[in-house]
C-alpha positions as CSV (number, residue, x, y, z in Angstrom):
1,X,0.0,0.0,0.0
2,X,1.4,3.5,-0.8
3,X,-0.4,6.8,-0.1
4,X,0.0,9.4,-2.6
5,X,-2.1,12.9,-3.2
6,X,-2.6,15.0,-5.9
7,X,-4.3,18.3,-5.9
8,X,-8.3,18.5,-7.0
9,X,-10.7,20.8,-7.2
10,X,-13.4,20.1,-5.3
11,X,-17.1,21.5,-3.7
12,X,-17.6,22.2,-0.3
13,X,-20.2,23.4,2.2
14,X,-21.9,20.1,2.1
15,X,-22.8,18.1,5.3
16,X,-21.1,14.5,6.3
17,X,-22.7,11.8,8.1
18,X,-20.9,9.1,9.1
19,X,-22.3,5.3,10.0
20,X,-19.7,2.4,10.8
21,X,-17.3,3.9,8.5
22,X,-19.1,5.1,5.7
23,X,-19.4,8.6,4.5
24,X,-21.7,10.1,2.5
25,X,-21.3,13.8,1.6
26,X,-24.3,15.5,0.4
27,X,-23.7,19.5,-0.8
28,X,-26.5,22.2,-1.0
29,X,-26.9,24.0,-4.7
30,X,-24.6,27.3,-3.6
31,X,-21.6,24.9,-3.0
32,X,-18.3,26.4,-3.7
33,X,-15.3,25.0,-5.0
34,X,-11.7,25.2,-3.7
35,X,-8.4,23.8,-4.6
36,X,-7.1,21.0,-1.6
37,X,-4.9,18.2,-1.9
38,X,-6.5,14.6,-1.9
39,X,-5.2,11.7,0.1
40,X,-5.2,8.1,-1.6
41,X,-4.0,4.9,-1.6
42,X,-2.4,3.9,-4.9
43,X,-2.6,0.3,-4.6
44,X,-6.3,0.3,-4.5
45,X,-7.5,3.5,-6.1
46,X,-9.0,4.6,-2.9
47,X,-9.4,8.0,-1.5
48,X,-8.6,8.1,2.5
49,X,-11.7,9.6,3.3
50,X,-11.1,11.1,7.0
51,X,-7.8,12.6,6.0
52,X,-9.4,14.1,2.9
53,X,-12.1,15.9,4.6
54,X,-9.9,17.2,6.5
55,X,-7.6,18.7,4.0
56,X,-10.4,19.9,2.4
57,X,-11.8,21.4,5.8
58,X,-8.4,23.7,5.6
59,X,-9.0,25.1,2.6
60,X,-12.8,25.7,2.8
61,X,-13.0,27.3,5.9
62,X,-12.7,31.0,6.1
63,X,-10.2,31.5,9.4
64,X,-7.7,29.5,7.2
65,X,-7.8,31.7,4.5
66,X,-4.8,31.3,2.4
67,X,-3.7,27.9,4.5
68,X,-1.1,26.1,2.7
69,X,-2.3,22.5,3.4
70,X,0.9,21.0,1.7
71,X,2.5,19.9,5.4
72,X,-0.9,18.7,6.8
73,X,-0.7,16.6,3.6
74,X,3.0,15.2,4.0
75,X,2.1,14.5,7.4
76,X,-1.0,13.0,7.0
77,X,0.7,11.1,4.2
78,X,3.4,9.8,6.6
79,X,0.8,8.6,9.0
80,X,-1.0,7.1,7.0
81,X,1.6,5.2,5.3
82,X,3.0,4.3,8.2
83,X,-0.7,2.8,9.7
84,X,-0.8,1.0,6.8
85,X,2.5,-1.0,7.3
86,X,1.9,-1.8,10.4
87,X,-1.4,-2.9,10.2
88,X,-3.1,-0.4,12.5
89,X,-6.2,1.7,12.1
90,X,-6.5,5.4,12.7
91,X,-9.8,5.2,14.5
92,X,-8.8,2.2,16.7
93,X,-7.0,3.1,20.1
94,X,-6.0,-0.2,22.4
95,X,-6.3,0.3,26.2
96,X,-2.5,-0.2,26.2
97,X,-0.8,3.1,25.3
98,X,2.1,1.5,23.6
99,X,-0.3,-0.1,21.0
100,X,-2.6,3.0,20.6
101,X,-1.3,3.8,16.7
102,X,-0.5,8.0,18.1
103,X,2.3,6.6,20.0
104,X,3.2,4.2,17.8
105,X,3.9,7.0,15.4
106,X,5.3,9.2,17.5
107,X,8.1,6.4,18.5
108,X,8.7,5.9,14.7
109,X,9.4,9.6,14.6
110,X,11.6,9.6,17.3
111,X,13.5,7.1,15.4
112,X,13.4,8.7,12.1
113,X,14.5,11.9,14.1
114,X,17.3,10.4,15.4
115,X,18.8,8.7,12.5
116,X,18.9,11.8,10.9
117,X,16.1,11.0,8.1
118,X,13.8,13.9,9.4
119,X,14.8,17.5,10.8
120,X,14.0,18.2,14.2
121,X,11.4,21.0,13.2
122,X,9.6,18.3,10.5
123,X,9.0,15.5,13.0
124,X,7.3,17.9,15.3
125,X,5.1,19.4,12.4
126,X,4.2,15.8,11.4
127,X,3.0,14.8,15.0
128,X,1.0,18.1,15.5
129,X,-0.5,17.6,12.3
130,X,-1.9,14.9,13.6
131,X,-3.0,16.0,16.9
132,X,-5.1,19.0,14.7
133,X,-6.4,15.7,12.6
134,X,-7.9,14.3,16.2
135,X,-9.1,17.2,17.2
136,X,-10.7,18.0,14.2
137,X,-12.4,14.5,13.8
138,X,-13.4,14.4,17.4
139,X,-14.9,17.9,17.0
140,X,-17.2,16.7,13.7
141,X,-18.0,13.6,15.1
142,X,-15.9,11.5,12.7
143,X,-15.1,9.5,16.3
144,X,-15.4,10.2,20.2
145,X,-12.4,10.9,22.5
146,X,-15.3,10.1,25.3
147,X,-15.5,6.7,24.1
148,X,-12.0,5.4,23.2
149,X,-8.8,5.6,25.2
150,X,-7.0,9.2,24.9
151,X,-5.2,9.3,21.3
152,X,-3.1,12.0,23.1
153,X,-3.2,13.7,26.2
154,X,-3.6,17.4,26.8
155,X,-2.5,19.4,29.5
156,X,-4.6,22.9,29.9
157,X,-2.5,25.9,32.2
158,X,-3.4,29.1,33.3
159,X,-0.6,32.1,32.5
160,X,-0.9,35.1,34.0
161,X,0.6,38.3,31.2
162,X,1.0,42.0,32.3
163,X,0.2,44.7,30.1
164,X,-1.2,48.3,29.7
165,X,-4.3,47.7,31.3
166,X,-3.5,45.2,33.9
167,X,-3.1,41.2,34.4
168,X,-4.5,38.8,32.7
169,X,-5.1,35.4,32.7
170,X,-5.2,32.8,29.7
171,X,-5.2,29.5,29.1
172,X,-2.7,27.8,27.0
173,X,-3.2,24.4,26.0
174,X,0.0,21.6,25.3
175,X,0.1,17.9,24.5
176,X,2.6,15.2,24.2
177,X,2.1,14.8,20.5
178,X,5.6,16.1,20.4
179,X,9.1,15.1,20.1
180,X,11.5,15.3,23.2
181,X,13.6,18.5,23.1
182,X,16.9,16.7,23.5
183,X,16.4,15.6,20.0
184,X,16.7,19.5,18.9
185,X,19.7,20.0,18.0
186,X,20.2,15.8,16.4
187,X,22.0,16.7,13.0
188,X,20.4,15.5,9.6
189,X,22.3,12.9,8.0
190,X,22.2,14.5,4.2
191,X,22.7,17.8,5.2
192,X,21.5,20.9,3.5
193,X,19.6,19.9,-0.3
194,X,21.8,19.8,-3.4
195,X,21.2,22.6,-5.2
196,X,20.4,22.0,-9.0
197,X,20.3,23.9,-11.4
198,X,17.8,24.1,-14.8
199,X,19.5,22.9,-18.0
200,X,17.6,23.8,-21.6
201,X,15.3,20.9,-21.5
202,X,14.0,21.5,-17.4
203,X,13.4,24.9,-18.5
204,X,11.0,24.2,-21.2
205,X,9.5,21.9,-19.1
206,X,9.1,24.2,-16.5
207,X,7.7,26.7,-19.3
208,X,5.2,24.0,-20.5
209,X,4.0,23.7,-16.6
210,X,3.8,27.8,-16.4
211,X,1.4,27.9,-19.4
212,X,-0.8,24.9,-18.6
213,X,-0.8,26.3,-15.1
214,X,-1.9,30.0,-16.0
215,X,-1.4,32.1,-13.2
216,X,0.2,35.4,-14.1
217,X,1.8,36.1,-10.6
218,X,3.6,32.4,-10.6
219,X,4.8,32.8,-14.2
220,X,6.3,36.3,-13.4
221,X,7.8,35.1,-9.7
222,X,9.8,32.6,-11.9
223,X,10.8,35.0,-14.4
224,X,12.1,37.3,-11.8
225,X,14.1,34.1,-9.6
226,X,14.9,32.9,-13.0
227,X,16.7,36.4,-14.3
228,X,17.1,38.2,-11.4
229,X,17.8,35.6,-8.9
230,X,14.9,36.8,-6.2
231,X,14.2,34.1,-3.2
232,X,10.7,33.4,-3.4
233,X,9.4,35.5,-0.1
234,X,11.3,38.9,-2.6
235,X,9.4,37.9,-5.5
236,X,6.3,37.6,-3.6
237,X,6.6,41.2,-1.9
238,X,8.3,43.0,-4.5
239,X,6.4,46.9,-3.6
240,X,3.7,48.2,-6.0
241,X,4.9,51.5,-6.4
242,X,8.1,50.5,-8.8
243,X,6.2,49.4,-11.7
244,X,3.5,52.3,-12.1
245,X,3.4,56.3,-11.9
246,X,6.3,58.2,-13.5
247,X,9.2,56.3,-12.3
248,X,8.5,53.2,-14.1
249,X,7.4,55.4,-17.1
250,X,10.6,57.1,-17.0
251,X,12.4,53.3,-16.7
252,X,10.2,52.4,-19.9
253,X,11.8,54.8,-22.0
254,X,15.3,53.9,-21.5
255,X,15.0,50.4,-23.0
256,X,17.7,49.0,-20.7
257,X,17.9,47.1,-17.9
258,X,16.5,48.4,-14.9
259,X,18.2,47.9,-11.6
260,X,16.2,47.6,-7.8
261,X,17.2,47.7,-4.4
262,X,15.7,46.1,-2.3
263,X,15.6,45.1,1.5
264,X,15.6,47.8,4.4
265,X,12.4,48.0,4.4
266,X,8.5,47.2,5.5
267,X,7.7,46.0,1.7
268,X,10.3,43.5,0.6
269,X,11.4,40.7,2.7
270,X,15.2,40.1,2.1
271,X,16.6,37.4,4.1
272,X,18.2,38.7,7.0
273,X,16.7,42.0,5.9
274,X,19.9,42.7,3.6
275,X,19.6,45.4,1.0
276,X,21.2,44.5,-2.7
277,X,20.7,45.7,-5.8
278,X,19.0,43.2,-8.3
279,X,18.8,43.8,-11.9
280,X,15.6,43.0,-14.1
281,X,15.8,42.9,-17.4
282,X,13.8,45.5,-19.7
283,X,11.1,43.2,-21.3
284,X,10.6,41.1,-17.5
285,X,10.2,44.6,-15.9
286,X,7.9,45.7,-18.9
287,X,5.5,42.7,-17.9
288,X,5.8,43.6,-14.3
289,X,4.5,47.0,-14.8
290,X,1.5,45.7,-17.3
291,X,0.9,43.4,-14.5
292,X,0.7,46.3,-12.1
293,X,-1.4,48.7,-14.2
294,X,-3.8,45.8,-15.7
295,X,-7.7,46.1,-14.9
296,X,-7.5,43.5,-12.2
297,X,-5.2,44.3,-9.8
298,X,-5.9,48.3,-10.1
299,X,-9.4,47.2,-8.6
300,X,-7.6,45.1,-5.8
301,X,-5.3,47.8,-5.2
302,X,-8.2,50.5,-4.5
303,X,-10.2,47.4,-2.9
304,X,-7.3,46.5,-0.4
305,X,-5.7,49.6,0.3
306,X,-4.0,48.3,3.2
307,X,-2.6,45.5,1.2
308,X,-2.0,47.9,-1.9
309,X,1.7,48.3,-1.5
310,X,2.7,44.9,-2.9
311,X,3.1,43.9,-6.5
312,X,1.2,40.4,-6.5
313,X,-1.8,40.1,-4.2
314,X,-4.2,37.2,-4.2
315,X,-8.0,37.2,-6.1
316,X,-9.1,38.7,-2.4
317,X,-6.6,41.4,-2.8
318,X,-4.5,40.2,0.6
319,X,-0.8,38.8,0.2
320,X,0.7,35.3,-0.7
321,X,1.6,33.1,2.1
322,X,5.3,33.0,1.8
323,X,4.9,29.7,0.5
324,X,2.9,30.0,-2.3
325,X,5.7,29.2,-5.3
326,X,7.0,26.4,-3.7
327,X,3.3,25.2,-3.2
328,X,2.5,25.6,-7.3
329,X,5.8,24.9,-8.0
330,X,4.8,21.1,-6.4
331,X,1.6,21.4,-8.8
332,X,3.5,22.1,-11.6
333,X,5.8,18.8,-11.0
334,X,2.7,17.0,-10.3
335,X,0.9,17.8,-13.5
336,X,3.8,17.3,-15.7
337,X,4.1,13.8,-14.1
338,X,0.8,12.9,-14.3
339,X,-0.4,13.9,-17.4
340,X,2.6,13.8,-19.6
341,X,4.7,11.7,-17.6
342,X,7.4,14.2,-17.9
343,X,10.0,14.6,-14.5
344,X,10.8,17.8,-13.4
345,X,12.9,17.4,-10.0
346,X,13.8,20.6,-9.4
347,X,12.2,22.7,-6.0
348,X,11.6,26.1,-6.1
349,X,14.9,27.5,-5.5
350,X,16.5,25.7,-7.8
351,X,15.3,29.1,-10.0
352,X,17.4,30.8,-8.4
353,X,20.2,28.6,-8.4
354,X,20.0,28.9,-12.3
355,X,20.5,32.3,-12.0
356,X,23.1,32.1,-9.8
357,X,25.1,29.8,-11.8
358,X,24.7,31.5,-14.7
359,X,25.7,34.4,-14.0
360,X,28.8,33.2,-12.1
361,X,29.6,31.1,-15.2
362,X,29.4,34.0,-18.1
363,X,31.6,36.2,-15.4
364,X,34.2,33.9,-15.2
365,X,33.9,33.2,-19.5
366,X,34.5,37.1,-19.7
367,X,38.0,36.4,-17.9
368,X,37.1,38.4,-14.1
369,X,38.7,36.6,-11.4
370,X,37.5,34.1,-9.0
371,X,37.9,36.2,-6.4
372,X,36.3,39.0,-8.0
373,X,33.5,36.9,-9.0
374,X,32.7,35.2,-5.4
375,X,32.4,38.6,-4.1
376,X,30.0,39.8,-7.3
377,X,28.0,36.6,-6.5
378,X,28.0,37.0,-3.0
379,X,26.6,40.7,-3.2
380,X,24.0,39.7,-6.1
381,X,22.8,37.0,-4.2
382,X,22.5,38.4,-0.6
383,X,24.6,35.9,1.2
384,X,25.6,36.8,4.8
385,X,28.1,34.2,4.8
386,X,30.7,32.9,2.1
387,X,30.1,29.3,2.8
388,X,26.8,29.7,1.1
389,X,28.2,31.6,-1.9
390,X,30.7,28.7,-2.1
391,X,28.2,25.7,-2.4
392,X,27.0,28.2,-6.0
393,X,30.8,28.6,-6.5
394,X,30.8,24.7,-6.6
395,X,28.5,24.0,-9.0
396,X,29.7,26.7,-11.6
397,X,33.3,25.5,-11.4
398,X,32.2,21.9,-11.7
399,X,30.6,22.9,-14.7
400,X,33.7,25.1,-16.5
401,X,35.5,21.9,-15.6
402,X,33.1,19.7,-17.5
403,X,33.2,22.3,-20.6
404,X,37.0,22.4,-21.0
405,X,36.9,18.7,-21.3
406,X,34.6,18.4,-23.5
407,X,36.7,21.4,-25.7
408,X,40.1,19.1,-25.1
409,X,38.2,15.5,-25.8
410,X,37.3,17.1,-29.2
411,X,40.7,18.0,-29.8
412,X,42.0,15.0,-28.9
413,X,39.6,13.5,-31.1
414,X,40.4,15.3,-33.7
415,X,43.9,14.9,-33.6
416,X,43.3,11.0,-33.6
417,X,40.7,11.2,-36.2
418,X,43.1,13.2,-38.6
419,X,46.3,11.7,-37.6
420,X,44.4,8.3,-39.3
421,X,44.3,10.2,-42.9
């Protein structure tokens, strides 16, 4: 058994009643749709209903506005999968804690944790995802927590805060759904991710994905990680105000490539909050300022004034979660998979990896000098430290190696080849 997802559009607002494991979902004629994830389990065709619901119960309801439910997925996923190969059932809890299938999982991720196959931070997300799945069933009905043996136990305190007005008191509520904190600091075993960079056929791949995909704020956040090499938090908050009014008029005109800085302020989110200088090219920053000025997002700039001072703003007019490419980035993979069985392994930041690389690569073909370049990569990139400009430094020098072979093999060649006349 395997449990997979993919992402579905489906209707919600409808009403669930469950009898000895059955669900039937019945949905009243002003039903909406949303966009969720869907749990299934690939050796069977099978959706897995409970986790489903619940993934859809993210997306539909209004106080999770935005909610990225990729991690409830990935942790629902790993539970799941992990139920399923050891024969236990998510709605059956033993008298014995030890068997109860929480713990069980939570042991498993203490193992996982410590062997170094999950970060500290992603076994604890895991387990609290599925304490919020619990809580969630219990709450519709889905099963009883007066009824079965505690799933998890939860501890309610009072805490006392001091401000302006006086003391107050609040309650604060914990479980032990969590991993023990002597695990923080319990190093991964494959370290940070290998960075990769897009060759010629990834990228029309990826531009394939873009255009099937049609959403004009994913396809220009690309573009700008692509050419400009913007993380995906300074794509996303890129300020309004440089691509309308006279400034970007003014930018038009000159026909050349127009240089930002950004960072140091309350509009762009630079890592670290560093201020650089990026560079957009004239026909990117041309559809950027279409983009700003277009029909659509001048009416969710007037609607949203509060949220006006970003370039890309949702369909309500309020800001991407900062995960939103690496969320449709996922999509994209998933579609080109699925569909057209075409592989695109790259994340999100490999984007800006290819720029990086790039870059570094046509500096060094110009004849500048390592050093010199390190430190222009550095700068262009916004690295605080030069161990991370290295790990780009890497990849382009691997690559200027692998070039000059292949020059000298075809000499070599050549020489052979001709030397046989």
């Amino acid at each position: 058994m395997a449990i997979k997802y993919f992402m579905a559009n489906v209707r919600v607002g409808g009403s669930i009643t469950a009898n000895d494991k059955q669900f039937d979902l019945s949905f009243p004629k002003d039903a909406r749709a949303v966009d969720t994830n869907i749990l299934y389990d690939d050796s069977i065709g099978l959706v897995v209903v409970p986790a489903t619901l619940w993934l859809i119960e993210l997306m539909s309801d209004p106080t999770f506005e935005h909610e990225n439910n990729d991690t409830a997925t990935k942790g629902l996923r790993a539970y799941f999968q992990f139920l399923s190969e050891h024969g236990l059932e998510w709605d059956v809890f033993p008298r014995t804690k030890i068997e109860r299938p929480t713990y069980a999982f939570k042991r498993f991720m203490i193992s996982k944790v410590k062997l170094g196959e999950y970060s500290y931070s992603t076994g604890n997300q895991f387990l609290g995802v599925v304490k919020r799945f619990y809580l969630w069933a219990n709450q519709e009905g889905l099963i009883d927590f007066t009824k079965i043996p505690a799933p998890f136990l939860i501890d309610r305190h009072e805490v006392n805060t001091h401000t302006r007005v006086g003391k107050k008191r609040f309650s604060v509520h914990t479980s032990d759904m969590k991993l023990p904190k002597k695990l923080k600091n319990t190093p991964r075993t494959n370290g940070p991710r290998e960075l990769t960079p897009l060759n010629a056929e990834s990228r029309k791949h990826l531009s394939f994905g873009l255009r099937a995909t049609d959403k004009e704020h994913l396809t220009l956040c690309c573009h700008l990680s692509l050419l400009s090499g913007l993380r995906e938090e300074e794509a996303l908050t890129l300020p309004y105000d440089e691509f309308i009014g006279d400034k970007s008029l003014h930018r038009l005109l000159q026909k050349e490539t127009v240089t930002l800085r950004i960072g140091g302020n309350d509009v762009t989110r630079t890592k670290n909050g560093v201020v650089r200088d990026v560079d957009i090219p004239y026909m990117l920053y041309e559809r950027l300022c279409n983009h700003a000025s277009s029909e659509k997002r001048l009416k969710l700039a007037s609607d949203k004034q509060g949220e006006g001072q970003r370039l890309f703003v949702s369909n309500r007019g309020t800001p991407f979660k900062p995960d939103e490419l690496t969320k449709r980035m996922s999509e994209i993979r998933t579609f080109l998979l699925q569909e057209h069985n075409i592989t695109l392994d790259h994340k999100y930041h490999d984007l800006r990896c290819t720029y990086a690389t790039e870059y570094g690569s046509r500096l060094l073909d110009s004849g500048m000098e390592y050093t010199a370049v390190f430190n222009e990569l550095k700068s262009r990139l916004g690295h605080s430290l030069d161990k991370d400009t290295a790990r780009y430094m890497r990849i382009i020098e691997s690559r200027k190696s692998k070039r000059q072979s292949a020059i000298e093999l075809e000499k070599y060649t050549q020489e052979v080849l001709l030397g046989d006349d």
